[in-house]
C-alpha positions in Angstrom: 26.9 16.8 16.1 23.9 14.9 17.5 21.3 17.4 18.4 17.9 15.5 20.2 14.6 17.1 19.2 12.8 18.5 21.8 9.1 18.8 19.9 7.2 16.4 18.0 8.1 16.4 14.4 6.3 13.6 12.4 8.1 13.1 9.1 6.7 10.5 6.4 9.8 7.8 5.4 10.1 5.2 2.7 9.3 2.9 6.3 6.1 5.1 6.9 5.0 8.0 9.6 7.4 8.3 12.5 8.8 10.9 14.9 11.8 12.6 14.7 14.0 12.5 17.9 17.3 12.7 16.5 19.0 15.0 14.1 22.6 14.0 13.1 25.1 16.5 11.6 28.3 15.6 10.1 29.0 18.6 8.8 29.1 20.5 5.6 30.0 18.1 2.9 27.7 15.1 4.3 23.6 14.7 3.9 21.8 15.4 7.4 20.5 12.1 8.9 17.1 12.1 10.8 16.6 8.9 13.8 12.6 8.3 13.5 10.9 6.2 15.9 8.1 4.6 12.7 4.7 4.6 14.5 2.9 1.5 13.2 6.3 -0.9 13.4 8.1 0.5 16.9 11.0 0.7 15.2 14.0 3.1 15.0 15.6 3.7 11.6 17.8 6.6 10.3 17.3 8.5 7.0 19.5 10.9 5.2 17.5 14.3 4.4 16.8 13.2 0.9 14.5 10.4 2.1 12.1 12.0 4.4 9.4 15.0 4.2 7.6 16.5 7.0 3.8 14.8 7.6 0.7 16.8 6.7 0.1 19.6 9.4 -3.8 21.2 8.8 -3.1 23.5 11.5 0.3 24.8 9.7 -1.8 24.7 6.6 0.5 22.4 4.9 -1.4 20.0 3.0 -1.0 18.2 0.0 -2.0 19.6 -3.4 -5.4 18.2 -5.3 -2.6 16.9 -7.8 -0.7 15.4 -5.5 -4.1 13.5 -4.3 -5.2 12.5 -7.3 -1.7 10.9 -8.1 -1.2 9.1 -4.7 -5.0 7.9 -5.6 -4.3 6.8 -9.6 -1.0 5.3 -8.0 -3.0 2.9 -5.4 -5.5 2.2 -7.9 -3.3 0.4 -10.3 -1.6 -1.5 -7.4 -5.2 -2.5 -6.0 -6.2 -3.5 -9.6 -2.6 -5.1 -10.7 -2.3 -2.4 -13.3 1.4 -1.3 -14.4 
């Protein structure tokens, strides 16, 4: 089942922030795949559920953590300053 997404959904992917405008649906024993148009690129790409989380919404109060802020900032850090 291909159901097309009516609302905008922004989900972050391994290829960045994107919309979600496709949900696909093979059933019960297979992952759900999501089609995401990726904002800065222009491109389409499909992810199983497993690869993909729903973007920051202040308005729906879902934000990340302090730890989860902290990490993502230690984390780019060590890649700005070559560190393993």
């Amino acid at each position: 089942m291909i159901l097309e997404i009516q609302q905008l959904i922004w989900l972050q992917t391994p290829k960045g922030q994107g919309i979600a405008k496709f949900l696909i649906d093979y059933g019960p024993e297979s992952d759900l795949y999501w089609v995401v148009f990726i904002h800065a690129t222009s491109e389409i790409w499909t992810f199983s559920n497993e690869k993909v989380r729903v973007s920051e919404n202040i308005t729906l109060d879902r934000v990340k953590s302090m730890s989860e802020r902290v990490d993502e900032f230690r984390e780019a850090h060590d890649i700005m300053f070559n560190k393993s």
